[in-house]
TORKOL-4160 file (C-alpha; in steps of 0.2 Angstrom, whole numbers, padded with zeros to 4 digits, m for minus):
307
<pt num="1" X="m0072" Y="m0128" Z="m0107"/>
<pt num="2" X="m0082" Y="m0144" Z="m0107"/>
<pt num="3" X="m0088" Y="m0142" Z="m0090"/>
<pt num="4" X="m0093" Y="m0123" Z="m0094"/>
<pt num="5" X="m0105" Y="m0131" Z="m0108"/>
<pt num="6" X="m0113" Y="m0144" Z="m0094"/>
<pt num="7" X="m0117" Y="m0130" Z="m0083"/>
<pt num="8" X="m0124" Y="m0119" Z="m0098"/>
<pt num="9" X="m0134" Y="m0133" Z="m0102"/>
<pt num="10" X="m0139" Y="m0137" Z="m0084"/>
<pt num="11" X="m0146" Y="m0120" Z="m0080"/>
<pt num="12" X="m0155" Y="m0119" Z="m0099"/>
<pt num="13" X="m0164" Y="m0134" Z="m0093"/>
<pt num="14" X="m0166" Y="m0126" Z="m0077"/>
<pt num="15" X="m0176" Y="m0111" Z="m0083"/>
<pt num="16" X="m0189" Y="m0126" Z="m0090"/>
<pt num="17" X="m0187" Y="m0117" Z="m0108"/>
<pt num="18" X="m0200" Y="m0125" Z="m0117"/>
<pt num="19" X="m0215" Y="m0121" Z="m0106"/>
<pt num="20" X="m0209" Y="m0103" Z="m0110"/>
<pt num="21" X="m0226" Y="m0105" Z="m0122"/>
<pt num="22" X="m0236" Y="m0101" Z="m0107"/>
<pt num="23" X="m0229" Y="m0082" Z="m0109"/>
<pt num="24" X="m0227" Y="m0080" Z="m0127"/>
<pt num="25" X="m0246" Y="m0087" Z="m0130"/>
<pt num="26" X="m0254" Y="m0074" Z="m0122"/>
<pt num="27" X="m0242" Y="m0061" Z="m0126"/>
<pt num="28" X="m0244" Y="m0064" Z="m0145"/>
<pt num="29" X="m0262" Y="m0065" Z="m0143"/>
<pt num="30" X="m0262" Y="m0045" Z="m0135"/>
<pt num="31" X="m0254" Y="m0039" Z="m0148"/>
<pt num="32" X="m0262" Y="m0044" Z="m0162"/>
<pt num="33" X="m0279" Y="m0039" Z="m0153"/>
<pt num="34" X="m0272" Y="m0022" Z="m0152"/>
<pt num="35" X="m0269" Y="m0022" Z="m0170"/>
<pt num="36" X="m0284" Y="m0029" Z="m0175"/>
<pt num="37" X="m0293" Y="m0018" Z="m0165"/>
<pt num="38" X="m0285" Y="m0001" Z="m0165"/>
<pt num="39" X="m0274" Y="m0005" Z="m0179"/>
<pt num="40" X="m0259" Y="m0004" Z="m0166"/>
<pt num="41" X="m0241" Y="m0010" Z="m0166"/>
<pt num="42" X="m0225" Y="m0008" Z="m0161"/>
<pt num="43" X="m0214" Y="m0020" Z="m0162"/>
<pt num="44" X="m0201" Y="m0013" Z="m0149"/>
<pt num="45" X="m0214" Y="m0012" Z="m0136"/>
<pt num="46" X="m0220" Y="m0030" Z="m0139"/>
<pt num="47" X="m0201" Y="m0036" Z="m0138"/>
<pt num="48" X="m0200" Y="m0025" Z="m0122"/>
<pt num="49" X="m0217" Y="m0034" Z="m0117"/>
<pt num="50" X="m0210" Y="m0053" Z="m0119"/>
<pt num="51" X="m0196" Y="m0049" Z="m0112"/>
<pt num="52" X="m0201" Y="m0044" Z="m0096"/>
<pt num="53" X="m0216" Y="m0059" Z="m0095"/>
<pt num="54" X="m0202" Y="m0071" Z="m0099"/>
<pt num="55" X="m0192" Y="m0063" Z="m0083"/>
<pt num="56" X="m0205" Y="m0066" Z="m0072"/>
<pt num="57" X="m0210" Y="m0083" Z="m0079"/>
<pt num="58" X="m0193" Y="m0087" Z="m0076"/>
<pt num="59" X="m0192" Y="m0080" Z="m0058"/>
<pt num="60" X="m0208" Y="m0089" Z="m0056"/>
<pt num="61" X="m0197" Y="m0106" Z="m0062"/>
<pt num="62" X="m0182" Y="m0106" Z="m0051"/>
<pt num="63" X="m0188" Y="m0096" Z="m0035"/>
<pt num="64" X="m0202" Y="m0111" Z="m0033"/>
<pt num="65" X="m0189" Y="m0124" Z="m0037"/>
<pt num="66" X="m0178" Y="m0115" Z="m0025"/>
<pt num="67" X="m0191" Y="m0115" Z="m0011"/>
<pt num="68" X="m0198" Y="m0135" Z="m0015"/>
<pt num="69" X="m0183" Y="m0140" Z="m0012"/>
<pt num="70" X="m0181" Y="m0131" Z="0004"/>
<pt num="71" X="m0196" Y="m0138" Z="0009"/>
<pt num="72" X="m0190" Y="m0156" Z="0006"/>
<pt num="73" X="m0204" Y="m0157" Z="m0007"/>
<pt num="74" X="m0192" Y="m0162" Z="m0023"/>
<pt num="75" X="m0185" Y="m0174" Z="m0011"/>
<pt num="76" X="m0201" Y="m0183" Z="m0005"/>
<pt num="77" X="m0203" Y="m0185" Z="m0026"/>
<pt num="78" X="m0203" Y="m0203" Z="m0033"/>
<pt num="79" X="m0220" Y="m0201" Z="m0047"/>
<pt num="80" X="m0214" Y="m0186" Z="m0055"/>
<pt num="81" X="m0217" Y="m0185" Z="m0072"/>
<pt num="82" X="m0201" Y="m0174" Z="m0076"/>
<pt num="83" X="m0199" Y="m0163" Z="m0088"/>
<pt num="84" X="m0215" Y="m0160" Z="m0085"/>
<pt num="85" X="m0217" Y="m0159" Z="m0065"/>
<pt num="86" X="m0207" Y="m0165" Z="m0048"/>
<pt num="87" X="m0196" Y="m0148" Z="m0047"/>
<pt num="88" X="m0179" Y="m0147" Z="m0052"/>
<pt num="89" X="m0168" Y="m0163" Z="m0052"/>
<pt num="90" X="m0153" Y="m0152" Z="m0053"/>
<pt num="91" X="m0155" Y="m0146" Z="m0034"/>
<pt num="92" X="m0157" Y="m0162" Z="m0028"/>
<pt num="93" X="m0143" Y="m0171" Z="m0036"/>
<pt num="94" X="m0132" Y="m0155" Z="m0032"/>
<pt num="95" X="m0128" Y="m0149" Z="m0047"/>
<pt num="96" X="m0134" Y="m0132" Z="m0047"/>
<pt num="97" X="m0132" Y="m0122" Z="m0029"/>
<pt num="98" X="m0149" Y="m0118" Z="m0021"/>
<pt num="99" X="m0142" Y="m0102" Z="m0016"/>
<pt num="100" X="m0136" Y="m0099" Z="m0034"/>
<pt num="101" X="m0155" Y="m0104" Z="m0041"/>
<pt num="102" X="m0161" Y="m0091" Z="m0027"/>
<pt num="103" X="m0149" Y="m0076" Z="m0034"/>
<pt num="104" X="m0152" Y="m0081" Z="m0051"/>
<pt num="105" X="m0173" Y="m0080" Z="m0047"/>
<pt num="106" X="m0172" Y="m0064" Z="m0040"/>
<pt num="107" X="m0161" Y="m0057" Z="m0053"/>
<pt num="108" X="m0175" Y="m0061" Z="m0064"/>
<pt num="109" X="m0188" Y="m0055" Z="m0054"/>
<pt num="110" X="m0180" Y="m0038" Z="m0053"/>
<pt num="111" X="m0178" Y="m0038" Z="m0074"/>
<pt num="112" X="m0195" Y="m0040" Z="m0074"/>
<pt num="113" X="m0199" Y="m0025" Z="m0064"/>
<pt num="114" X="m0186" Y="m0016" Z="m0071"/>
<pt num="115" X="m0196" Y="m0018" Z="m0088"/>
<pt num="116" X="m0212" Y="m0016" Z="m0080"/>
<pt num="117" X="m0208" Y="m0001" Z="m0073"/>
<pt num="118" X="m0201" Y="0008" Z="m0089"/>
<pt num="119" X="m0216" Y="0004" Z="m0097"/>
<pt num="120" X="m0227" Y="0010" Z="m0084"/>
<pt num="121" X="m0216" Y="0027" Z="m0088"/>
<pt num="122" X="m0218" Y="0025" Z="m0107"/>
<pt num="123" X="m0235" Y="0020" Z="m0108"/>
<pt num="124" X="m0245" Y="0021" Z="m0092"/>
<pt num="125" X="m0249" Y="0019" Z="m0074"/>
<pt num="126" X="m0259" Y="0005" Z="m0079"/>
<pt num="127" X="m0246" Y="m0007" Z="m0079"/>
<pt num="128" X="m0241" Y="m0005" Z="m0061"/>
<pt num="129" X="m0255" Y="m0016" Z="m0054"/>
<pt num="130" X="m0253" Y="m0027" Z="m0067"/>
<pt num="131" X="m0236" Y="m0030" Z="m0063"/>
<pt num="132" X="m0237" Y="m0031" Z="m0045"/>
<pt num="133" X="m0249" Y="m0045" Z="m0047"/>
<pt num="134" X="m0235" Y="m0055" Z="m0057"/>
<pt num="135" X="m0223" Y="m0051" Z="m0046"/>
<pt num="136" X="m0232" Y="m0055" Z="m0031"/>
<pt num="137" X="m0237" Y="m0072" Z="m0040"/>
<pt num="138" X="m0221" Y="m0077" Z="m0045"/>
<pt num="139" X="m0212" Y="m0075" Z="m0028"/>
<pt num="140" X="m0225" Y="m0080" Z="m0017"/>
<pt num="141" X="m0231" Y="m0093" Z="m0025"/>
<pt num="142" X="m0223" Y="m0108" Z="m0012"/>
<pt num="143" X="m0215" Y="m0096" Z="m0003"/>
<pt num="144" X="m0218" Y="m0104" Z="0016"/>
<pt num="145" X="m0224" Y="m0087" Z="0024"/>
<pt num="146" X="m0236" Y="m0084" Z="0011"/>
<pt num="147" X="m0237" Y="m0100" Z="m0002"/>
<pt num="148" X="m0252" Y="m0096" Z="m0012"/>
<pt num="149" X="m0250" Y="m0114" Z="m0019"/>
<pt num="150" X="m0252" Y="m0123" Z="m0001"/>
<pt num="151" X="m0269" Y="m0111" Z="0002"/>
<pt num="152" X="m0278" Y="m0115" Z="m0015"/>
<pt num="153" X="m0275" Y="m0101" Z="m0023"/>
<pt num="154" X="m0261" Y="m0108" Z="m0034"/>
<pt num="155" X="m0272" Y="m0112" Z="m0051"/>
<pt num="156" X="m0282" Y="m0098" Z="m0049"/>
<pt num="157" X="m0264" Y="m0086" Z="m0050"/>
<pt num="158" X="m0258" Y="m0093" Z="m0064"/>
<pt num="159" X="m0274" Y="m0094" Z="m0075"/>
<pt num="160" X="m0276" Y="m0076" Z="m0071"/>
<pt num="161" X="m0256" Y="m0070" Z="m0072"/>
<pt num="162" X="m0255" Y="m0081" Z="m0088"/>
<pt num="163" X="m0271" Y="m0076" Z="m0096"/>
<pt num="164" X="m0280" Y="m0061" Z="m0096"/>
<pt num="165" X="m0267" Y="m0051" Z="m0085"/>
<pt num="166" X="m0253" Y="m0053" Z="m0098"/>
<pt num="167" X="m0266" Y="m0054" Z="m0113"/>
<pt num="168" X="m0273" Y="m0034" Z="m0107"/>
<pt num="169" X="m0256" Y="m0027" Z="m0102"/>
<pt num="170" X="m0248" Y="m0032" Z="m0120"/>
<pt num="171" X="m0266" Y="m0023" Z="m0125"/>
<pt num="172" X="m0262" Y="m0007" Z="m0116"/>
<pt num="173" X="m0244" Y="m0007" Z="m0118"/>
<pt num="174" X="m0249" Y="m0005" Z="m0139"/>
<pt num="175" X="m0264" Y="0004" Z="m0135"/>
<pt num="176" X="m0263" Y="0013" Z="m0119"/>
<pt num="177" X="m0282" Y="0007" Z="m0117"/>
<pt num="178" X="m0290" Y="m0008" Z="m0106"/>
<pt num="179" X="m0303" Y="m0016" Z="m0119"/>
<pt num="180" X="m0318" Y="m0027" Z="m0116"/>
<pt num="181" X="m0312" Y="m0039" Z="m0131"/>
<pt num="182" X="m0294" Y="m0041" Z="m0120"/>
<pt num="183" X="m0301" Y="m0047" Z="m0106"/>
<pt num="184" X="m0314" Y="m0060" Z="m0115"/>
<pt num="185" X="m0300" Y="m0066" Z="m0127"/>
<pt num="186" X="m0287" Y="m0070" Z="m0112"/>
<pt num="187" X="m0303" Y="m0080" Z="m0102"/>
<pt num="188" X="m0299" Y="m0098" Z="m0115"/>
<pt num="189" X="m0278" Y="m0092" Z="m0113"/>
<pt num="190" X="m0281" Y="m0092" Z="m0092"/>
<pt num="191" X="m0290" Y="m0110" Z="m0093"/>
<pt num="192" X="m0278" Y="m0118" Z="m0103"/>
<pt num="193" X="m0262" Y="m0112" Z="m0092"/>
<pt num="194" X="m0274" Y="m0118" Z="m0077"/>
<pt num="195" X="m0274" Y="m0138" Z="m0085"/>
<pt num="196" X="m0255" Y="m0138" Z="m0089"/>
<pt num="197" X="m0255" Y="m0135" Z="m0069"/>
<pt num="198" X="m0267" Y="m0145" Z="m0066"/>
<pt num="199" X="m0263" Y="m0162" Z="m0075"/>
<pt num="200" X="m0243" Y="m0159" Z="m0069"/>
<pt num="201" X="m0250" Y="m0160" Z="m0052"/>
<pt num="202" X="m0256" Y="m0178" Z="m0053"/>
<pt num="203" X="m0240" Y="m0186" Z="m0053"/>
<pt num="204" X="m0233" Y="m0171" Z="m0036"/>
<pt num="205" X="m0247" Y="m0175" Z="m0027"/>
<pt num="206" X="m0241" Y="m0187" Z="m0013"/>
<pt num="207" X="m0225" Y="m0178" Z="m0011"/>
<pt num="208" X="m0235" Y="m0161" Z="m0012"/>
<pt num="209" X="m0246" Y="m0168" Z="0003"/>
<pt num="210" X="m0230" Y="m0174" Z="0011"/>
<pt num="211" X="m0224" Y="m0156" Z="0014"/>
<pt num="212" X="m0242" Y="m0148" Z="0018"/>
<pt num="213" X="m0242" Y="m0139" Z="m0002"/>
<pt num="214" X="m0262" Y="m0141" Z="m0002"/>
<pt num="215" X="m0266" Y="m0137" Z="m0020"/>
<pt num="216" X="m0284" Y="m0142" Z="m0026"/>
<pt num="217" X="m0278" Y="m0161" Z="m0034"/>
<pt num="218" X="m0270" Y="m0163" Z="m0016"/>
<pt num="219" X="m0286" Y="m0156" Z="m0007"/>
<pt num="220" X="m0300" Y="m0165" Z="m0019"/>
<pt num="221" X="m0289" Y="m0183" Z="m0022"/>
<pt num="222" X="m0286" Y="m0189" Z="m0039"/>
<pt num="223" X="m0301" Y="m0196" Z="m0045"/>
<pt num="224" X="m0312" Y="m0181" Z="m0039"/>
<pt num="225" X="m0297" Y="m0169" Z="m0046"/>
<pt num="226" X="m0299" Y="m0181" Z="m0065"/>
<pt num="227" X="m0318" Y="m0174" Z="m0065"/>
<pt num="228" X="m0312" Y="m0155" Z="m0061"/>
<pt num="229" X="m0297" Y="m0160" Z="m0076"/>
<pt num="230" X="m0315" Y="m0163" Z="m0088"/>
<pt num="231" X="m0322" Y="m0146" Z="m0081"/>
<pt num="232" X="m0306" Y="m0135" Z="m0085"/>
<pt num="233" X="m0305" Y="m0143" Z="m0102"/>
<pt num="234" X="m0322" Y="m0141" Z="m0107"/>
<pt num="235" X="m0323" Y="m0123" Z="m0100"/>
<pt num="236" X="m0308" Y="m0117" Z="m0112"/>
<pt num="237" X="m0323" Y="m0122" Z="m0127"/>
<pt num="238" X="m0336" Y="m0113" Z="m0118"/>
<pt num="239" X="m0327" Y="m0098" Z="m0113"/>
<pt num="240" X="m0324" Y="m0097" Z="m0135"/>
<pt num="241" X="m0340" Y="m0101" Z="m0137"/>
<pt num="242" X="m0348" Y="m0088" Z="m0125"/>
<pt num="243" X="m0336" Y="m0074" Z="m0131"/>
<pt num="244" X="m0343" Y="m0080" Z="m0150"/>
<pt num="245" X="m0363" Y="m0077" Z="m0146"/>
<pt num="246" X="m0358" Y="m0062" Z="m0135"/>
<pt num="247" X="m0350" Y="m0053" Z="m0152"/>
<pt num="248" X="m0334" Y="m0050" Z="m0144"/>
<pt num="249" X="m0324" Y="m0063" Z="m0148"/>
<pt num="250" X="m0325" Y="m0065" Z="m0168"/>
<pt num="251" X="m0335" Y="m0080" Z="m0176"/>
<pt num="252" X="m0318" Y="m0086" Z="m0184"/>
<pt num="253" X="m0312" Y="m0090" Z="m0168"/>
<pt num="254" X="m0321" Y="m0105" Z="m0167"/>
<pt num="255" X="m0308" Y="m0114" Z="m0178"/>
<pt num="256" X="m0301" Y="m0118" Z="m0158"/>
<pt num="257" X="m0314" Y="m0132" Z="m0160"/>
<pt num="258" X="m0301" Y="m0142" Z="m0170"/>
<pt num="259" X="m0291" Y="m0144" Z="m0158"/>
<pt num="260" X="m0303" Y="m0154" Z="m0147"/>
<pt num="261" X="m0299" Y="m0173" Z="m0154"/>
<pt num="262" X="m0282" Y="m0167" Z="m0143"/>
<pt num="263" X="m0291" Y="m0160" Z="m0129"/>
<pt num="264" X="m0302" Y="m0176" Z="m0129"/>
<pt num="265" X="m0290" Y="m0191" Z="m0127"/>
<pt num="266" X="m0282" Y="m0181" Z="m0113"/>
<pt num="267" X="m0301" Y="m0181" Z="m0105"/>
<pt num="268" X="m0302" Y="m0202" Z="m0109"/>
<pt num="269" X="m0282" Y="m0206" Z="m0104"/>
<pt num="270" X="m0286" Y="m0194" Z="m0087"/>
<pt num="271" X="m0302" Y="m0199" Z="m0081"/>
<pt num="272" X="m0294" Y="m0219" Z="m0084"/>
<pt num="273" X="m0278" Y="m0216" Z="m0078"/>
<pt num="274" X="m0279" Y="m0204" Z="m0065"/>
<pt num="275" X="m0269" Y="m0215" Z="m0051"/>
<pt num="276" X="m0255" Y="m0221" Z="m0062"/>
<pt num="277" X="m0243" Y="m0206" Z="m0065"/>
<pt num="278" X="m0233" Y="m0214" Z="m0080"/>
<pt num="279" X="m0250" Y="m0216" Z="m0090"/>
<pt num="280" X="m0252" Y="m0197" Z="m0088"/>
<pt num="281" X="m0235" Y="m0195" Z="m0095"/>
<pt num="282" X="m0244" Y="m0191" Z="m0115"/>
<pt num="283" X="m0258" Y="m0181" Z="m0105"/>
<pt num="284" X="m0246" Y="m0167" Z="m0101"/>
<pt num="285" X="m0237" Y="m0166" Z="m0115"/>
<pt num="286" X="m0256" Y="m0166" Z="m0125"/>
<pt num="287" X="m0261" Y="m0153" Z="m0115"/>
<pt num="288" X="m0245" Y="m0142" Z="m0118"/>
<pt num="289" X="m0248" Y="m0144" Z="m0136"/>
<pt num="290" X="m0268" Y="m0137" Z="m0133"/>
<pt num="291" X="m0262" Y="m0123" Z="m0124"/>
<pt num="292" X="m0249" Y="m0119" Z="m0137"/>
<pt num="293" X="m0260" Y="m0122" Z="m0152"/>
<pt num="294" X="m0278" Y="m0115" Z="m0146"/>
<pt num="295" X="m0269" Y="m0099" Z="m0140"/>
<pt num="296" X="m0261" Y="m0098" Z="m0158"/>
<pt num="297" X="m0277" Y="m0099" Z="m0168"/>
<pt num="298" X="m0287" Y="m0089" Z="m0154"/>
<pt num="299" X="m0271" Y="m0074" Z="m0158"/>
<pt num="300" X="m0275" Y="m0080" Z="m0181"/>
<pt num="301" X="m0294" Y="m0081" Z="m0177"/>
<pt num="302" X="m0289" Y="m0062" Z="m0173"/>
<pt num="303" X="m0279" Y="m0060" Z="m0189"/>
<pt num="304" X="m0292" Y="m0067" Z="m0204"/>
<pt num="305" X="m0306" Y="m0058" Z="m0198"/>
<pt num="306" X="m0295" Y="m0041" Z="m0200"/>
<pt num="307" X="m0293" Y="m0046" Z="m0216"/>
């Protein structure tokens, strides 16, 4: 019994739980758009909705763990800033099976599209593409015939899958439209996924090298990639901002601003730390906390100005 409950908690910490916000933010954020701007809510499609992000999210988790490790890439790790970053321990220390992380990643890849393509019956043919994207991101992310990581294209997937893509498909799962306002409101949600990735790449980026994963902190170096960090940061404020003057996002929204003190010392510890991966260890967990918190009053913003 006691070695059941180890293995339970092995493969909880396995699925990387608590970064699970990257799927509820923009889910959350969809549907009360959809309320707010059709007046549109149903809260069995919107549990269908999470559920099949959070399947993919988790196939995203486990099938790249499975195929780092395969690649040698969680093995080369000695900076990694973990539970933030350096893959899955449990596959290099042998306590999960790498075939049995594989099965498990697959599994949840076909729940997702199983979801994805009731939905699509339910509601819409619009979700097809929309899945297909997700599914496509979250297997071939490092997968080595393909691995969109490795050709640069790694932060640009995940700002889009985890911003505006999930952001209008919880839209048109309520709604069964695509909507201007969707698109505009899921723009800050796609930045602020992009710099989790991007600060937890900081520490990898040796053993990412190593192993020929060329993403952009591996391509540009660390201090060029700190300045890019500023850019992503500052265009999460902008994007708001913009969406504010261009009267699709309301004026309420701006209450995102708050959360720039956060979003600032992660700027100031980044652009003077950048080479010392244990330094950035308060970075990441800073920036998780602006995603998660910026999404949530982006998603309230939404709400008060209904009322």
């Amino acid at each position: 019994m006691k070695g059941k409950k180890v293995s339970l908690k092995i493969w909880l910490a396995e699925l990387r739980a608590p970064f699970f916000t990257a799927s509820f933010v923009p889910v959350i954020l969809g549907a009360v758009l959809a309320w707010q701007e059709k007046h549109s809510f149903d809260l069995f499609y919107f549990i269908l909705t999470l559920l099949g992000v959070l399947a993919l999210h988790t196939a995203t988790n486990t099938l790249n763990d499975y195929f780092d490790f395969q690649s040698g890439n969680d093995l080369l790790n000695r900076e990694a800033n973990r539970p933030f970053d350096g893959g899955s321990p449990f596959l290099v220390d042998g306590r999960l099976p790498a075939e049995s992380v594989y099965r498990f990643g697959l599994g949840a890849l076909l729940l997702g599209m199983g979801i994805g393509l009731f939905l699509a019956y339910q509601k819409g043919w619009w979700i097809i593409p929309l899945g297909l994207i997700g599914v496509g991101a979250a297997y071939f992310y490092v997968e080595p015939r393909v691995k969109l990581a490795s050709r640069g294209l790694g932060e640009l997937i995940t700002g889009l899958c985890f911003g505006p893509l999930v952001v209008i498909g919880t839209y048109y799962v309520q709604t069964q439209e695509i909507s201007a306002g969707a698109l505009m409101a899921g723009i800050p949600v796609g930045f602020l996924i992009t710099n989790v990735l991007f600060i937890n790449q900081f520490p990898d980026r040796e053993a990412d090298q190593a192993v020929g994963k060329n993403h952009w902190v591996v391509r540009l170096g660390k201090k060029k990639s700190a300045k890019v960090f500023v850019a992503l940061v500052s265009a999460v404020y902008a994007s708001v901002a913009f969406g504010v003057l261009l009267g699709i996002l309301p004026q309420i929204s701006l209450i995102t601003f708050g959360t720039i003190p956060i979003s600032l010392k992660c700027v100031l510890v980044t652009l003077r730390e950048y080479e010392h991966s244990p330094k950035l260890r308060p970075v990441q967990a800073l920036t998780i906390i602006s995603h998660l918190s910026n999404g949530l009053l982006l998603s309230l913003s939404y709400y008060l100005s209904e009322l």
